[in-house]
C-alpha positions as CSV (number, residue, x, y, z in Angstrom):
1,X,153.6,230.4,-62.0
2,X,150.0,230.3,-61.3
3,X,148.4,228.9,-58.0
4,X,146.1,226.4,-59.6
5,X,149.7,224.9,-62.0
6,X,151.5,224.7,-58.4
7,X,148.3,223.0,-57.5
8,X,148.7,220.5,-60.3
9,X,151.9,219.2,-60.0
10,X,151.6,219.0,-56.1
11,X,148.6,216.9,-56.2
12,X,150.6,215.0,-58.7
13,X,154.0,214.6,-56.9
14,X,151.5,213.6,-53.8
15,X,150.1,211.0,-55.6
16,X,153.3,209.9,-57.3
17,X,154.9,209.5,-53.4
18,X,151.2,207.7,-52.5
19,X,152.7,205.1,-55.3
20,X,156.6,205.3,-54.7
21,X,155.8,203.6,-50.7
22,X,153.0,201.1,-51.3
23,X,152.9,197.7,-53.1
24,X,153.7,197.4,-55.5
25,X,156.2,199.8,-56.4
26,X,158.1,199.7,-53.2
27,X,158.6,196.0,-53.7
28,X,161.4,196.9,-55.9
29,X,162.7,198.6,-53.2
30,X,163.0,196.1,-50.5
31,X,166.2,194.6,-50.3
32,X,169.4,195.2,-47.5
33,X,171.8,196.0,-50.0
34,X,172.9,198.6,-51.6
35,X,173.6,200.8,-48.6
36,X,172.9,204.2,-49.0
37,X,175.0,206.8,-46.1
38,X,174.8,203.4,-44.2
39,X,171.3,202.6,-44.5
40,X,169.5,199.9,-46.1
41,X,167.9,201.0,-49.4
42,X,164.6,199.3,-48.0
43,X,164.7,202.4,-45.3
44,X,166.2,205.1,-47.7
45,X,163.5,205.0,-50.0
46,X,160.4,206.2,-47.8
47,X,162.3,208.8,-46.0
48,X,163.3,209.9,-49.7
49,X,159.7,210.4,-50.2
50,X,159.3,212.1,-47.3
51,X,161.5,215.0,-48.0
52,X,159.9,215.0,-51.3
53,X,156.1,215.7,-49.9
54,X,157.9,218.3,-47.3
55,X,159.8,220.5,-50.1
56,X,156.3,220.3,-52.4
57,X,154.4,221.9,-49.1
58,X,157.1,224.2,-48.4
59,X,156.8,225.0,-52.4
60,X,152.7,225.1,-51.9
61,X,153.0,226.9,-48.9
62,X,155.3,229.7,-50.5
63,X,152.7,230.6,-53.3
64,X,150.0,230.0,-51.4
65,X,151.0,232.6,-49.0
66,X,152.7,234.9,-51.4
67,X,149.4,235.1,-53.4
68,X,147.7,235.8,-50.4
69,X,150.0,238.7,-49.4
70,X,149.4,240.3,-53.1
71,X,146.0,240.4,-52.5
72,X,145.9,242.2,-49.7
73,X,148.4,244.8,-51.5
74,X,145.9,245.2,-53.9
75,X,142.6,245.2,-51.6
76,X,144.8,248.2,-49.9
């Protein structure tokens, strides 16, 4: 995969989680019930999102850097 694809679909997963955790969306989200490993859905669902932004810069991050290491093979 290329950097600027990777570059795509994060900006696009970041905007996506931008959605998931404000009104309107997260609305649906709101209520006490169902519990989810104890917790209240209304609290699942942000920290959700959260990991989701974390493993797309930890994705980001990985081609980023790895793109940057080839270069420098190459420059050498």
């Amino acid at each position: 995969m290329n950097r600027t694809l990777i570059r795509r679909i994060a900006i696009g997963v970041f905007l996506l989680n931008a959605l998931a955790v404000t009104w309107p969306l997260a609305s649906f989200f709101k209520s006490a019930k169902p519990l989810v490993f104890g917790f209240p859905l209304s609290m699942v669902w942000p920290v959700a999102w959260i990991v989701v932004g974390l493993v797309m810069l930890l994705v980001l991050d990985h081609f980023e850097n790895g793109n940057q290491a080839e270069n420098r093979d190459e420059d050498q």
